[in-house]
C-alpha positions as CSV (number, residue, x, y, z in Angstrom):
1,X,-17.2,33.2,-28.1
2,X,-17.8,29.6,-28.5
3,X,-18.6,27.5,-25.2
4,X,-16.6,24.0,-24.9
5,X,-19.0,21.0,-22.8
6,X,-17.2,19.9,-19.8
7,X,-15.9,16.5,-19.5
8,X,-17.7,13.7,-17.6
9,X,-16.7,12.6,-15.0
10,X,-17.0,8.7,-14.8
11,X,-19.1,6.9,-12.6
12,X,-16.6,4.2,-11.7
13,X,-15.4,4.2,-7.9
14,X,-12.3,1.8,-9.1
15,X,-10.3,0.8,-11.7
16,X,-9.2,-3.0,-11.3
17,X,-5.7,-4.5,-12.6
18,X,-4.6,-4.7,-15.8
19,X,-4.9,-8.1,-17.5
20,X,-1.8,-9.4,-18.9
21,X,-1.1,-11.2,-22.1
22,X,0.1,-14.0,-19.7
23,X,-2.7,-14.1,-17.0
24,X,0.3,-13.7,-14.6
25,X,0.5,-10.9,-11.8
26,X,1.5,-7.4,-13.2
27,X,5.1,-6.6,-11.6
28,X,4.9,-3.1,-11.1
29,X,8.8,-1.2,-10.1
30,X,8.6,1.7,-8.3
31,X,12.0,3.0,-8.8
32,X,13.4,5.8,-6.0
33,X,16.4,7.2,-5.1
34,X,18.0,9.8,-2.8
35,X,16.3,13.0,-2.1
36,X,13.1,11.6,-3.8
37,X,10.4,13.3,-3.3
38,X,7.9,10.6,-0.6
39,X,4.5,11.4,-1.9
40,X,5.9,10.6,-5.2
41,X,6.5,6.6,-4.5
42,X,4.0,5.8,-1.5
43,X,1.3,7.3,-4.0
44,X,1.8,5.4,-7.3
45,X,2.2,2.2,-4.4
46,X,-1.3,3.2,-2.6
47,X,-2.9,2.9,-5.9
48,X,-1.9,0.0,-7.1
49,X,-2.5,-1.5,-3.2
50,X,-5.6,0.0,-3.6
51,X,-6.7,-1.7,-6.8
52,X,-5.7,-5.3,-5.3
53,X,-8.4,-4.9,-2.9
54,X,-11.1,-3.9,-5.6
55,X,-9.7,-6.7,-8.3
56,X,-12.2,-9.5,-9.2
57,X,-11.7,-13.1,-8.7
58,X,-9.8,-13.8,-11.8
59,X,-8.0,-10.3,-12.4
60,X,-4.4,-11.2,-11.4
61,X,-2.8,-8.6,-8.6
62,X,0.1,-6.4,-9.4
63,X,2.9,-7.2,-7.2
64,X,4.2,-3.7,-5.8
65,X,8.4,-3.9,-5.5
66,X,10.7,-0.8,-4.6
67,X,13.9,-0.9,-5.8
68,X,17.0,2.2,-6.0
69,X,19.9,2.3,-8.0
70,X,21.7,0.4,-5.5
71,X,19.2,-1.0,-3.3
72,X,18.7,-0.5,1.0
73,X,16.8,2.6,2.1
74,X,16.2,5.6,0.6
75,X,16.1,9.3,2.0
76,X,13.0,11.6,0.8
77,X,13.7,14.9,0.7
78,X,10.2,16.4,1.4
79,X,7.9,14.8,5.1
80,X,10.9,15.5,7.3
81,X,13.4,13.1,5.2
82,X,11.7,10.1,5.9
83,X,13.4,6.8,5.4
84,X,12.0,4.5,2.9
85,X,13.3,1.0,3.7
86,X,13.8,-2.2,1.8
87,X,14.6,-0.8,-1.7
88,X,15.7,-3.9,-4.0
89,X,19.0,-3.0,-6.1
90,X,17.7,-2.3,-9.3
91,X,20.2,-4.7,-11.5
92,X,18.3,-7.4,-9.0
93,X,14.7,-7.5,-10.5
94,X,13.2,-8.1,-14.3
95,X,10.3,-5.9,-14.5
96,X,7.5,-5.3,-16.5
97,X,6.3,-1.8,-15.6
98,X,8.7,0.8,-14.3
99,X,7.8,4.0,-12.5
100,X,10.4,6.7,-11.3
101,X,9.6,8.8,-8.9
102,X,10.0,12.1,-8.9
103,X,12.2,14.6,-7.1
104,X,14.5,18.1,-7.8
105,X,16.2,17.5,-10.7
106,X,19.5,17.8,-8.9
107,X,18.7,14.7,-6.9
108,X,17.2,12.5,-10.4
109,X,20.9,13.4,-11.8
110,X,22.6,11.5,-8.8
């Protein structure tokens, strides 16, 4: 039986912003929707927070926005059915990278 090395891990504590072709901040949509699952859009949303704090001088933040198919708040269906507030309508916002959460896939068919 032949042995396979184990990855590397890498030494880096952070991984800073993209750069984009622009310069300009990277508009990052965190798309949600009823029954969502929370851990699902506050995580994607921590990392990128996180990665504004550890961006150098010239990197360009990304610029974090929430948005649901018809915008307001959103109900999770996991931590109690927490409220996420705020949501931006999603025919309201040009975007450059989209995320969708994830959830049952009876409540991504709503």
């Amino acid at each position: 039986m032949r042995t396979l090395p184990l990855a590397k891990m890498t030494k880096l504590s952070h991984f800073t912003p993209m750069k984009t072709q622009s310069g300009t901040t990277t508009r990052i949509l965190l798309i949600g929707y009823e029954g969502v699952q929370a851990l699902d859009v506050v995580g994607p949303m921590e990392v990128f927070a996180a990665a504004n704090l550890f961006k150098s001088e010239h990197t360009p933040p990304y610029e974090l926005l929430l948005a649901s198919p018809t915008g307001g708040s959103i109900k999770c269906s996991s931590a109690g059915g927490i409220r996420l507030g705020d949501a931006i309508a999603l025919d309201a916002v040009p975007n450059e990278t989209v995320i969708v959460a994830g959830g049952s896939e009876d409540d991504c068919g709503r």
